[in-house]
MARVEXLO-882643 format. One record per residue (C-alpha): x, y, z. Coordinates in pm, 1 decimal. Example, Ala and Ser with C-alpha at 12.3 -4.5 7.8 and 13.67 -1.06 7.14 Angstrom:
(pt (1230.0, -450.0, 780.0));
(pt (1367.0, -106.0, 714.0));
//
This chain:
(pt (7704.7, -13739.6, -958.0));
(pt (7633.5, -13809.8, -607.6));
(pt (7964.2, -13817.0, -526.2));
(pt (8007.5, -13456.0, -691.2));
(pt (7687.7, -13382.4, -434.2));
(pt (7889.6, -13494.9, -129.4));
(pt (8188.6, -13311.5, -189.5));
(pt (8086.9, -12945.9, -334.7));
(pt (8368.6, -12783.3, -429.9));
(pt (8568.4, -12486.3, -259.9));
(pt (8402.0, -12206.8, -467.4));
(pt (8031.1, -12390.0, -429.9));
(pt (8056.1, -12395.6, -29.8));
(pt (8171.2, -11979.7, -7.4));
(pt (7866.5, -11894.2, -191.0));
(pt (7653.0, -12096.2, 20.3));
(pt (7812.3, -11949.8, 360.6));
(pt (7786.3, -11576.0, 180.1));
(pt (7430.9, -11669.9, 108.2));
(pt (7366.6, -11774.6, 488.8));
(pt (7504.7, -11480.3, 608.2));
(pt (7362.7, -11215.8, 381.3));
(pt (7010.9, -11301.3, 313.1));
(pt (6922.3, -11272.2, 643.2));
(pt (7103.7, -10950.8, 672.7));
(pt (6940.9, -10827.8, 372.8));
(pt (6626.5, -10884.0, 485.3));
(pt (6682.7, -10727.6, 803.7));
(pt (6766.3, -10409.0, 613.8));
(pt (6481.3, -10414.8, 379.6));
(pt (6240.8, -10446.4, 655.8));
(pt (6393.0, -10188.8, 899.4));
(pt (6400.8, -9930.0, 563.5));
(pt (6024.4, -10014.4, 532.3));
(pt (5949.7, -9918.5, 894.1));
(pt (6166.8, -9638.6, 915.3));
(pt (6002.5, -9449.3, 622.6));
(pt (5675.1, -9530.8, 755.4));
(pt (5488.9, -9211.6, 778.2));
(pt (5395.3, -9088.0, 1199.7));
(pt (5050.5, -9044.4, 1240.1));
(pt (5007.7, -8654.8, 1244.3));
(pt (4762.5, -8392.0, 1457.6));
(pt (4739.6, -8028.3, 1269.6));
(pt (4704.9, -7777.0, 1499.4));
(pt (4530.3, -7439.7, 1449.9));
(pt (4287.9, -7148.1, 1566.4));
(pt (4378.6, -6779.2, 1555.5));
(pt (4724.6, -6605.4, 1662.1));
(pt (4705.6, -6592.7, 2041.7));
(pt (4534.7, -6881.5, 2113.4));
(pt (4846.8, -7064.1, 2268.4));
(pt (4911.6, -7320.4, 1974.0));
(pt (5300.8, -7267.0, 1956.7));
(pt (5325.9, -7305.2, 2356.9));
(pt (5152.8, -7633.8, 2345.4));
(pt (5318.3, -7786.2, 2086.6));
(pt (5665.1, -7686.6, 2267.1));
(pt (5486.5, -7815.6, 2613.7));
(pt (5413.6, -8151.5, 2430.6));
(pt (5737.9, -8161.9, 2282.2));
(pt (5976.4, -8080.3, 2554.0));
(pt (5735.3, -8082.5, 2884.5));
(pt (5763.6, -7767.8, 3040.6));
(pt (5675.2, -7459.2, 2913.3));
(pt (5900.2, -7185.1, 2694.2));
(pt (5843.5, -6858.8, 2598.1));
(pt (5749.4, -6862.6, 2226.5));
(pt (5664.1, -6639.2, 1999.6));
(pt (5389.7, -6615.9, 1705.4));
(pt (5416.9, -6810.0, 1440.6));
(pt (5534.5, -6707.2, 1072.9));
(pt (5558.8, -7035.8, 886.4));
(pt (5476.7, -7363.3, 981.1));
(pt (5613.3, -7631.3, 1254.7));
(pt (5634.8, -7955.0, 1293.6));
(pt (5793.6, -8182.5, 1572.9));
(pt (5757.9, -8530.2, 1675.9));
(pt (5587.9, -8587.8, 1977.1));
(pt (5541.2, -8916.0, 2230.9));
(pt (5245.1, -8960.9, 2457.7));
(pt (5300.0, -8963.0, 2843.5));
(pt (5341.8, -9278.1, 2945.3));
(pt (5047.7, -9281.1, 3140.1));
(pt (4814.1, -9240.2, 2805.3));
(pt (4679.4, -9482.9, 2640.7));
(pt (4570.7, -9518.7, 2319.0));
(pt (4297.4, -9674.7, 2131.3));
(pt (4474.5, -9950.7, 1921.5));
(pt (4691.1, -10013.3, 2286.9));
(pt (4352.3, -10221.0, 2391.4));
(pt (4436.4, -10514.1, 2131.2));
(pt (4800.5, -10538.3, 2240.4));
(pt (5011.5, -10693.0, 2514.8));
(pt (5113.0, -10425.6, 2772.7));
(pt (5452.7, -10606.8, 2747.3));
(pt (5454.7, -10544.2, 2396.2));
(pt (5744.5, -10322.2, 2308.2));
(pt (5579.4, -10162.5, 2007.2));
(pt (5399.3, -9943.1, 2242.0));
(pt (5590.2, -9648.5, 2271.5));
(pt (5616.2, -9686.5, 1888.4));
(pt (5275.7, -9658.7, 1848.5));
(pt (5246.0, -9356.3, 2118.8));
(pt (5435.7, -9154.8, 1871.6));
(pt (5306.6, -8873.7, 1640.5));
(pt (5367.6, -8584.3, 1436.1));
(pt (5236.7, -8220.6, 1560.8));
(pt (5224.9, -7955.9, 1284.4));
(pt (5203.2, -7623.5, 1411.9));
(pt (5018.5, -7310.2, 1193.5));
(pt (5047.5, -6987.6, 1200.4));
(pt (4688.9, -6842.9, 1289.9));
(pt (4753.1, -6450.8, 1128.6));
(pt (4470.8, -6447.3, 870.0));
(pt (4710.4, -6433.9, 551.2));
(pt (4919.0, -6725.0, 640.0));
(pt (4605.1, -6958.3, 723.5));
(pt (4653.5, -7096.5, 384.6));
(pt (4890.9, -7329.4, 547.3));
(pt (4656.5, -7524.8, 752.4));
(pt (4404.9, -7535.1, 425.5));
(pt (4722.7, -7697.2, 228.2));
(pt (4767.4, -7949.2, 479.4));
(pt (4401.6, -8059.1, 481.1));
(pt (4405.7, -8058.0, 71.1));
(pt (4628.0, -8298.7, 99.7));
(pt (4698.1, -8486.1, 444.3));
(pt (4954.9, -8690.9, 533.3));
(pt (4798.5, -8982.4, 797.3));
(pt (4626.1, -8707.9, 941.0));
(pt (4422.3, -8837.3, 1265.0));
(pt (4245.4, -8557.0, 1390.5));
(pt (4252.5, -8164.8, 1404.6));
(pt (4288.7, -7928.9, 1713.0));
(pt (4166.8, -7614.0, 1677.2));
(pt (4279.4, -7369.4, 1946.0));
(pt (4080.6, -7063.3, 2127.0));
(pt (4192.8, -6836.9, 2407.7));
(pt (3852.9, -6934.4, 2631.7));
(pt (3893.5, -6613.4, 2803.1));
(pt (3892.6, -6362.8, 2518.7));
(pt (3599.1, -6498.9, 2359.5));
(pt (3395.0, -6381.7, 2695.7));
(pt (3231.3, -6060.7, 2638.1));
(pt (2870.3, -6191.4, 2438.4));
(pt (2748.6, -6020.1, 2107.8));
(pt (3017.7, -5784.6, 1901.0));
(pt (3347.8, -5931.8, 2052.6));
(pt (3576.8, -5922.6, 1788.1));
(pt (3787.1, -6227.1, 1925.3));
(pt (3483.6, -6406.3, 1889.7));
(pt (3324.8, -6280.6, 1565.6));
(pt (3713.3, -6368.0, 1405.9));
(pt (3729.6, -6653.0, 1566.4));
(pt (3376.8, -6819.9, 1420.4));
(pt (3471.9, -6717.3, 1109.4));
(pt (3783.8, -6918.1, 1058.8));
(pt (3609.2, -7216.5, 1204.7));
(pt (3343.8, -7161.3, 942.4));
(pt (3556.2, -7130.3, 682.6));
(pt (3760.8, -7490.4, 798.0));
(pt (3470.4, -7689.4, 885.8));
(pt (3274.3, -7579.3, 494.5));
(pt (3622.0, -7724.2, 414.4));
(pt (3593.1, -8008.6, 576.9));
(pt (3207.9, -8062.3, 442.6));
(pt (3338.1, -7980.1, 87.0));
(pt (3645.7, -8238.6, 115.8));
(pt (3338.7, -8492.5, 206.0));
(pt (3084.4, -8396.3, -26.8));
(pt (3251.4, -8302.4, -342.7));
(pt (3484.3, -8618.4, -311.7));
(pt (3540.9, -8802.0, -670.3));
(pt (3645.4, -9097.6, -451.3));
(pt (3500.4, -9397.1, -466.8));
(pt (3611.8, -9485.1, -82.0));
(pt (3462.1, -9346.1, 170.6));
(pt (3639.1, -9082.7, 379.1));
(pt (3788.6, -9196.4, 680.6));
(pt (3657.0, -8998.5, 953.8));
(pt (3802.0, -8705.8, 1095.7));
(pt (3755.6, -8566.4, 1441.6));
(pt (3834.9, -8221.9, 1573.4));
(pt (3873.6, -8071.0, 1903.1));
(pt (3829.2, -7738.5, 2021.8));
(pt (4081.2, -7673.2, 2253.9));
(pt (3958.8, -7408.7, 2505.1));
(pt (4278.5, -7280.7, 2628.1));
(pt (4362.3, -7037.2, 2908.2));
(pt (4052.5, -7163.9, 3157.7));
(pt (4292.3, -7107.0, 3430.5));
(pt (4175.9, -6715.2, 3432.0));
(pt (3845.2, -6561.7, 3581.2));
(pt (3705.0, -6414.0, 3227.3));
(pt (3709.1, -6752.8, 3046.2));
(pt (3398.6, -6895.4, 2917.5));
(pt (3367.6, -7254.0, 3034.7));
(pt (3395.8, -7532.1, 2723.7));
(pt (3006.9, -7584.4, 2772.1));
(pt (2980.3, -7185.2, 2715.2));
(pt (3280.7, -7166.7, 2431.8));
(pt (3059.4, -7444.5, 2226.4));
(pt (2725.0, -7296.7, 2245.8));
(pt (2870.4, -6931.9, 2135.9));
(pt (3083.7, -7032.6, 1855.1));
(pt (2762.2, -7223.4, 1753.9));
(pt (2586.4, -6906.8, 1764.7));
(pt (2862.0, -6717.2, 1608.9));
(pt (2878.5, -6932.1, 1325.8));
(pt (2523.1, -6908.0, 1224.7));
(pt (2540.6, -6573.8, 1243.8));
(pt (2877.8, -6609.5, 969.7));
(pt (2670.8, -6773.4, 802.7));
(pt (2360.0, -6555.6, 752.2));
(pt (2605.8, -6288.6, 660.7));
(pt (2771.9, -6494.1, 384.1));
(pt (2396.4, -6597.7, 240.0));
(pt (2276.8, -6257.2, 288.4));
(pt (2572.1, -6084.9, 80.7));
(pt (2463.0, -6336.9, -210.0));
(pt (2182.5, -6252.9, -196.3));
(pt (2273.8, -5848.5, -187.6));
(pt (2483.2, -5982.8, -489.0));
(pt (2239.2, -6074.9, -733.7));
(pt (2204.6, -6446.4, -801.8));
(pt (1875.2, -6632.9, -699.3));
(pt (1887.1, -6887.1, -458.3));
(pt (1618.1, -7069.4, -637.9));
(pt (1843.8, -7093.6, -934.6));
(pt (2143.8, -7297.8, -742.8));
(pt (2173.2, -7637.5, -814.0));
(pt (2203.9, -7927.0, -538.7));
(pt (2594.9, -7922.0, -569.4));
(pt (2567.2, -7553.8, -472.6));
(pt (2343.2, -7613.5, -127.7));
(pt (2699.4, -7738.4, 14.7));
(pt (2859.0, -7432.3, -5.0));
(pt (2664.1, -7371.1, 286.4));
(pt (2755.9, -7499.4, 611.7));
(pt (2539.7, -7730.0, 764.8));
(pt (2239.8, -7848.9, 690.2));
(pt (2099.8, -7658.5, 398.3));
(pt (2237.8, -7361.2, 549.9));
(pt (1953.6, -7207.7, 704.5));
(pt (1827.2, -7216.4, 1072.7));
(pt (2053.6, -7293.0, 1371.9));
(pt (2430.8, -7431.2, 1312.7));
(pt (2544.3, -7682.4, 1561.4));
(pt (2853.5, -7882.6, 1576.9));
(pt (2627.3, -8203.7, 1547.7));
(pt (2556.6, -8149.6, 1205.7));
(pt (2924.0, -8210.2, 1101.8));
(pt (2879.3, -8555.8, 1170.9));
(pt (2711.6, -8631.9, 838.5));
(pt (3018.0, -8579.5, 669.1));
(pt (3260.1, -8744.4, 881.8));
(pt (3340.5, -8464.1, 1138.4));
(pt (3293.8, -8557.1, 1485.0));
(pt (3358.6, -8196.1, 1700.0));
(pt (3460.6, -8228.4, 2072.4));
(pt (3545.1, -7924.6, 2323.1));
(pt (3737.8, -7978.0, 2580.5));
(pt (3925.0, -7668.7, 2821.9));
(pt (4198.1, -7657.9, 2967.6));
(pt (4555.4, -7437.1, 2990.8));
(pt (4868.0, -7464.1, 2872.5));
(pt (4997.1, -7250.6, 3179.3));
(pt (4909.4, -7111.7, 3504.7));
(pt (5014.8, -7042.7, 3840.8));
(pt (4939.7, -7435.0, 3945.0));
(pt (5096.0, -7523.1, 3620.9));
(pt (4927.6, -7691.2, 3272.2));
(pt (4632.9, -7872.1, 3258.5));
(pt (4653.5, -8059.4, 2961.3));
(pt (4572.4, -8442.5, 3041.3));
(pt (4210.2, -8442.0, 2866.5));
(pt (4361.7, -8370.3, 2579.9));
(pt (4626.8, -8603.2, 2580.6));
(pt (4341.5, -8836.1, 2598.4));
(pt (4177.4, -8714.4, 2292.2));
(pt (4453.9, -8748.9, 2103.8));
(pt (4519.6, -9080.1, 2260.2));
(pt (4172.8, -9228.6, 2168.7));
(pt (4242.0, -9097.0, 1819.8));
(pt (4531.1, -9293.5, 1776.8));
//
């Protein structure tokens, strides 16, 4: 028997060579399929139609900036961070390590802002693919203008209608996990012109603009009939915020998992973009 040992026959040792050569080769494959169908972290991008969301997804994606026009369905490209960017899981890795740029790349879904086509940002936030964070775009300069701007009034209301989203995806979660959290910027765009509010200003009036939303949506229950007395505690978080009543602020979102930062900048101008603050945002998100 140990003589049978020592010499294997012919047909014995071109198995064992084939099985040398193509478990390691199998392997290779297996793992390289795994990675490859790994799913990009992914940034949805929205606000109203004119905001500037299609140019800065094109600026991101091919660095300069092309004329575009408004959106009608919804867009997604793969983006890479400069490489001057880092991000937040960079810190516990080697800066010789060459799944950096890997990890530098993500997904930007572009969509449409026209009020009847909005329903394609809600359908992404129903049900999110690695989503890491939302931007929500305003034109900065056509929300100047104070009480009874349209831009503005429009403006507060889909951001009221995305952040009681938001709360509801929290609150009314059958989950036993805890959400992960989910931040959101406000991208004031466009501060390159004269008339646009500062991002101090654009967060303290779509603040204001939101409670009033609000108080218009409470008071139209209450023109409707039902007693407010009579809603349960499930029902209070219908209402944005905290109990719906009083002042809104974008602190409040934090008790379900929304963290809200606004940040300016523009996509274009006569010096060019201004866009690095939030490539760090989306940096420290990733």
């Amino acid at each position: 028997m140990l003589a049978t040992l020592m010499s294997p026959s012919p047909a014995v040792l071109i198995v064992t060579v084939l099985l040398i050569f193509t478990i390691p080769l199998l392997l290779h494959w297996v793992i390289y399929r795994s990675a490859s169908q790994t799913t990009l972290p992914s940034f949805l991008l929205v606000g109203p139609s004119g905001a500037g969301k299609t140019a800065l997804l094109t600026l991101f994606e091919q660095e300069r900036h092309v004329e575009t026009r408004t959106s009608q369905t919804p867009l997604s490209v793969e983006v890479s961070l400069p490489v001057t960017t880092k991000t937040a899981s960079s810190k516990y890795r080697s800066v010789n390590d060459p799944s950096n740029q890997v990890h530098k790349k993500f997904l930007l879904v572009d969509t449409p802002g026209h009020g009847k086509l909005r329903y394609h940002a809600t359908d992404a936030l129903v049900k999110p693919q690695n989503l890491r964070g939302i931007i929500f775009m305003v034109d900065a300069a056509d929300l100047s203008g104070g009480q009874g701007n349209e831009s503005m009034r429009q403006t507060a209301e889909y951001l009221h209608d995305l952040l009681l989203l938001l709360q509801t995806r929290s609150t009314k979660s059958k989950s036993s996990k805890a959400l992960v959290e989910l931040p959101l910027l406000i991208a004031a765009n466009k501060l390159d012109l004269f008339t646009a509010l500062p991002a101090r200003l654009v967060k303290t009036s779509l603040e204001a603009e939101i409670t009033n939303v609000r108080s218009s949506k409470n008071k139209g229950l209450l023109d409707s009939g039902i007693d407010m007395n009579e809603m349960d505690a499930g029902d209070e978080k219908d209402w944005l915020g905290e109990g719906g009543e009083g002042k809104f602020e974008f602190a409040q979102m934090e008790e379900v998992g929304v963290s809200i930062t606004v940040i300016g900048g523009n996509v274009q101008g006569a010096e060019g973009p201004d866009v690095q603050k939030w490539w760090d945002w989306i940096g420290s998100n990733l």
